[in-house]
Phi, psi and omega in degrees: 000169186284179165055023178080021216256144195228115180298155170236155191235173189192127236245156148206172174215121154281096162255159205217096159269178196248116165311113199282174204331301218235040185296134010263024145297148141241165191289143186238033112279036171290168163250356202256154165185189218217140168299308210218150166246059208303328192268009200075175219263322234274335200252340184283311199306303169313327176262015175092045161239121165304309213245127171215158265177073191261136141350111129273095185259108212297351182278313182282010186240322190266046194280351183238152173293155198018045163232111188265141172249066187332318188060244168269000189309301203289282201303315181261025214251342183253343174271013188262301194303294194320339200253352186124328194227230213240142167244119172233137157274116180243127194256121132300132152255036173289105197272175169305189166288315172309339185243024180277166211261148168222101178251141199275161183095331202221082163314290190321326171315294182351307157357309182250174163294135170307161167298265173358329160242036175269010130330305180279342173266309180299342178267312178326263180339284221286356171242013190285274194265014146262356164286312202252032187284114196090004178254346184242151191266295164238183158223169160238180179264112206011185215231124175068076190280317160354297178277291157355273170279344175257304177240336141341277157327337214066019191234144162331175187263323161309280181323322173279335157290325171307330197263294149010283194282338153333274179295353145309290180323311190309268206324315167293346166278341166257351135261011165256011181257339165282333151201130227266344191254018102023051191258147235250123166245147180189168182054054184269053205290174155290141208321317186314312184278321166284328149332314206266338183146356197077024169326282183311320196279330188294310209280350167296284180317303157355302177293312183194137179225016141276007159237039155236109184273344181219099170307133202203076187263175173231093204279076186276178156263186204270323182271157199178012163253130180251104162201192181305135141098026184240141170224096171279147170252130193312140166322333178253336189295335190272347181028071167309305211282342190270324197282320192288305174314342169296317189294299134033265169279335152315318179294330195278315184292350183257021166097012201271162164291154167307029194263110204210122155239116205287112181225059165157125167184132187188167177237211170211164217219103174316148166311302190278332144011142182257171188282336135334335207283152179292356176289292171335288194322299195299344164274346199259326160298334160315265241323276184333294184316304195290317167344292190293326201276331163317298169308327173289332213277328162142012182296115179333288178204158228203118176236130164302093183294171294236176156304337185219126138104218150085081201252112185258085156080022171088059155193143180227150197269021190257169173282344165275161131188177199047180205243109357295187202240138196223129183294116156322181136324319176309345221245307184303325156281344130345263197320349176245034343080268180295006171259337181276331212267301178341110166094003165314163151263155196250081188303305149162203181246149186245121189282106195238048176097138149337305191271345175245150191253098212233103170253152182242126187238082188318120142078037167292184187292358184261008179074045190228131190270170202207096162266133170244128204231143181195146158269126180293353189183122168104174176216168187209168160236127180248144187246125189204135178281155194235161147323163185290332195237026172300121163258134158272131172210153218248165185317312200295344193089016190273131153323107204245176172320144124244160176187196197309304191226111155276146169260073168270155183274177189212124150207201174323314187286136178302149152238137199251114178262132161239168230190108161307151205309298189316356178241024164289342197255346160279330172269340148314326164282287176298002163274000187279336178273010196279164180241126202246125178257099155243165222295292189230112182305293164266133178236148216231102200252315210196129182242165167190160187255113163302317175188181182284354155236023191216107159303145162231161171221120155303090178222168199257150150251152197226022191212162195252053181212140207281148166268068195280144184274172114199141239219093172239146182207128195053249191233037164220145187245160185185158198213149204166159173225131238231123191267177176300134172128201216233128169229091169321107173267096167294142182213099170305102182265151171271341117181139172286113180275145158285121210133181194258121194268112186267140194244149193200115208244110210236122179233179160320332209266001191108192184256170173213103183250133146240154163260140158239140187251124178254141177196091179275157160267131210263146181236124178272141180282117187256136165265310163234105181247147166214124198306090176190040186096306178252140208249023173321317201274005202251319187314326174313335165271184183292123199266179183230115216244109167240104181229322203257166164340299200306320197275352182275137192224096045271154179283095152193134215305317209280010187295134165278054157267164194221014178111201174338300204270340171279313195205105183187147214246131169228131196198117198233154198252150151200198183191168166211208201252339153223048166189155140269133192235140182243128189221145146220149168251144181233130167254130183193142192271341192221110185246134172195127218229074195284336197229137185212359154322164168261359152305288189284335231324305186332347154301343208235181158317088175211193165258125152248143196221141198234134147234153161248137197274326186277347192036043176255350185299173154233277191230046172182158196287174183250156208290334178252034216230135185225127173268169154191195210187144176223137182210180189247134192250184183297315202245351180200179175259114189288121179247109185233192172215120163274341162199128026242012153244163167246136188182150173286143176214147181274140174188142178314113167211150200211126190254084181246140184246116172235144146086264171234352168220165212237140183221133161265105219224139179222160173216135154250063190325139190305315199301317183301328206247358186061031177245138173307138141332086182309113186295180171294125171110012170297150181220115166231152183268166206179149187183136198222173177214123175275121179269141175239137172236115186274340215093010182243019196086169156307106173242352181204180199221134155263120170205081180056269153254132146340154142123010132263339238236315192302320244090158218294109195203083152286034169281306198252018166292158154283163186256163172205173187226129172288162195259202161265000000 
């Protein structure tokens, strides 16, 4: 521009929604509602969220014994209630300082109340809840204590369950003697604790599973971002719908109700993402999806991390975002979500194919039978005759066309046919009759080798009709027919030569070709090792050599190695029938190991090491997929396993340092890691990374492939095949 002057440009968004019903009420039967209103309740209120979920953390109310700074609790604990709708208050227990448990050796204890003030945290709740008492719908008790009270500290799972139920105990004696209609919300663990089995939350309930009334887990996942170079995994890839029914049932053993509120759970939008952009589109379709599957699934209410903000490494979970703050996609899809879906009856799903998802949602406030149509992946089209008085309207809340016979498009973000109740059992039948046209009706998603004689091929039928196949690889042949849905094909080899294997797949719909590149890596079976520093018996093998630029990870030119002598790596594998062994020599000029949790370790010098034992993953782990870690401790060497639990686990292992180099030895039991003993021709993927810490943190890695250290992508290990 002239006179030197530089345009600036600036991104915003307007969304425009459909009022809800009973606006500037809300309903106080929703299911929908929000963790945090940063921006205040009034924007939530608008896209049909009821229920909202503020922080309280007792060190900002309490810096003196009784002495209080209500601040903002009463006011907004009345502008919720005025309005119609739920106020939950989550009581932190991070105390003031007079009153933090301070041990020496153990910092983290800070955190908490001493035993001698968990008194002083239970008169905290109870007055806590006689100030806002007929003003609050519940409260709950701190926030992910799985992670809290447990591996954040660092203590055993006993010792966090213990402190967990203290402070539980506490709380709960202090708001049901201040108001006895209370209710107690609790055990709001983190994905991690729903991954592992739900550990945590069992070793509580255990204790008293009467002083929670109400469950409020958070099931995420582990990956959870959408911008470049991200592969989150989605609410069904994350099997949203298996952890709440898991959750379920774990409440039916303790004698508990079906009673559930997913209360935090969101996913997150690189910053720089335009709002338009297909990363946008695709969280805002998350946004939605996980809604209905929360609902379907029977959940009470579903609060959305979150509205604003909330910046995880330049991606944020909010429904907002900037400064002033202007609504996503995300936000339109909420609000339309909760308009078509809310206060339905739940009918069930109507079967259109593996890739597409069709719920039927009975009797919202408008008198309406409700279909909800989305692709798990891809886009398709349905062609279906609609009721006479059928309406369509896409996530954004917009009308789309009708007429006799629709063409609709179809793809992740939902779409909503709606219908008076009386034409429900009629727009249910003709989408079951609908005719779904997409780009490749059978889909050829994925191969992979089990072992050296047994191939599996992943395909999709992607339409709401049986397929016949035939299916040929290398000189085997094979004919089938493929039902809607995903089907794994075992294919028997006489053993997979090294080179490239073509696979070829033929229906009505055309040919389908892949290459599979087999480059197995050999794991020799050792007859006698011993764990004790020197790594002589391991040397006789081929060793895995990390010396160059190439192996430093992340590959970016600005990392400060300087070469060999800062970090580079010689390191072997082997294996028997009861461990896998792990050797390495590490040459580092500077070894330092400031962190030794099994939460941080990874900060400091150590291994982390992954397999997939099925060598079936792509691009995030699978439920039988294990990570695990070695770091060197004050008084030992540590093994811990970090997926798909996080736990300390035993195996022989030994860390000795001379000079400049660190050399490592591990036995690993098969048993430890929950994997079978691999026979000979077993083929698993496997990948490890030496982390350096200089003293500044982790700032780089050395490892085989990407895909632990970036996030988690056993797609891009090496395979590797055991010998005799």
């Amino acid at each position: 521009m002239a006179d030197g002057q530089e345009e600036l440009s600036q991104e915003s968004g307007l969304a425009v929604v459909v009022k809800p019903q009973l606006y500037p009420k809300c309903d106080p039967d929703s299911y929908f509602g929000t963790c945090t209103a940063d921006l205040g309740p009034e924007s939530m209120f608008r896209l049909g969220c009821s229920a909202v979920q503020y922080p309280a953390v007792w060190k900002y109310f309490e810096t003196n014994p009784d002495e209080y700074h209500w601040s903002w609790i009463p006011g907004a604990c009345r502008e919720v209630k005025e309005r119609g709708g739920r106020l939950l208050l989550k009581l932190q227990p991070r105390p003031p300082d007079w009153a933090a448990w301070k041990v020496e050796g153990k910092p983290n204890l800070a955190g908490y109340p001493s035993p001698e003030h968990m008194q002083d945290w239970q008169d905290f709740v109870h007055d806590v809840v006689e100030q806002v008492k007929g003003d609050i719908y519940r409260i709950e008790v701190d926030n992910e204590p799985d992670l809290s009270e447990w591996l954040h500290p660092g203590l055993t799972l006993e010792e966090g369950a213990e402190l967990y139920y203290q402070l539980l105990k506490a709380a709960y004696a202090g708001a049901k003697t201040a108001d006895p209609n209370c209710v107690v919300a609790g055990l709001g663990v983190s994905g991690s604790d729903y991954h592992g089995g739900l550990k945590f939350c069992r070793a509580v309930l255990e204790k008293d599973p009467k002083l929670v009334d109400l469950f409020s887990g958070h099931p995420y996942a582990f990956v959870r971002y959408y911008g470049p170079d991200q592969k989150p995994t989605g609410p069904e890839e994350n099997g949203q719908a298996a952890l709440c029914q898991a959750a379920f049932e774990m409440l039916e053993e303790f004698g508990k109700p079906r009673r559930m509120w997913i209360g935090e759970l969101g996913w997150a939008l690189n910053v720089n993402s335009p709002v338009l952009s297909d990363y946008s589109l695709d969280f805002a379709a998350t946004v939605a999806q996980s809604l209905m599957i929360g609902y379907v699934s029977g959940v009470e209410t579903y609060l959305w991390f979150s509205q604003y903000g909330c910046n995880e490494g330049g991606h944020e979970y909010g429904l907002f975002r900037g400064r002033p703050a202007y609504a996503l996609p995300a936000a339109c899809a909420y609000s339309t979500c909760a308009r078509m879906i809310d206060r339905t009856t739940v009918a069930g799903p109507v079967n259109l194919g593996g890739n597409i998802r069709a719920w039927r949602f009975d009797g919202n406030r408008q008198d309406q039978s409700v279909m909800a149509l989305w692709t798990v992946a891809g886009s398709a089209r349905l062609v279906c005759q609609l009721p006479s008085d059928a309406r369509i309207v896409n996530s954004f809340g917009r009308n789309l066309p009708t007429a006799k016979t629709v063409e609709l498009d179809l793809g992740r973000m939902p779409v909503y046919i709606a219908v008076p109740l009386s034409q429900a059992k009629e727009l249910a039948e003709k989408i079951a009759q609908a005719e779904l046209k997409v780009k490749d009706p059978l889909k050829l998603n994925h191969a992979y080798l089990a072992s050296r004689q047994e191939l599996h091929i992943v395909i999709s039928n992607q339409i709401n009709k049986d397929i016949s196949v035939r299916l040929q690889v290398a000189n085997q042949k094979k004919s089938f027919v493929i039902k809607p849905g995903t089907e794994n094909v075992p294919i028997t080899l006489r053993n997979a030569p090294t080179g490239d294997l073509d696979i070829q797949v033929d229906s009505e719909f055309g040919r389908q070709t892949k290459t599979l590149t087999v480059d197995l890596l050999p794991i020799n079976y050792l007859k006698t090792i011993h764990i004790d520093g020197d790594v002589g018996e391991m040397e006789a093998l081929k060793p895995m050599v990390l010396t160059e630029r190439r192996d430093v990870l992340p590959a970016d030119p600005g990392i400060p190695w300087s070469g060999p002598e800062d970090l580079s790596v010689r390191a072997w594998l082997g294996y028997d029938a009861e461990n896998l062994y792990f050797a390495a020599r590490i040459t580092d000029d500077t070894h330092v190991v400031d962190r030794e949790d099994y939460i941080g370790f990874w900060e400091s010098d150590s291994i982390q090491l992954a397999l997939d034992p099925e060598n079936d993953s792509q691009n995030d782990y699978n439920r039988d997929d294990v990570e695990i870690g070695l770091v060197s401790g004050k008084d030992q060497v540590l093994v811990y396993m970090t997926a798909p639990d996080r736990k300390p686990i035993t195996a022989q292992a030994s860390i000795k340092r001379t000079g400049t180099e660190t050399v490592y030895e591990a036995a690993i039991p098969w048993g430890e890691l929950g994997i079978e003993p691999p026979q000979p021709g077993k083929v698993m993927a496997l990948n490890f990374i030496v982390n350096d810490n200089d003293g500044q943190g982790r700032l780089y890695w050395m490892g085989l492939t990407p895909g632990i250290a970036e996030g988690k992508n056993p797609g891009r290990y090496c395979q590797w095949v055991f010998g005799k």
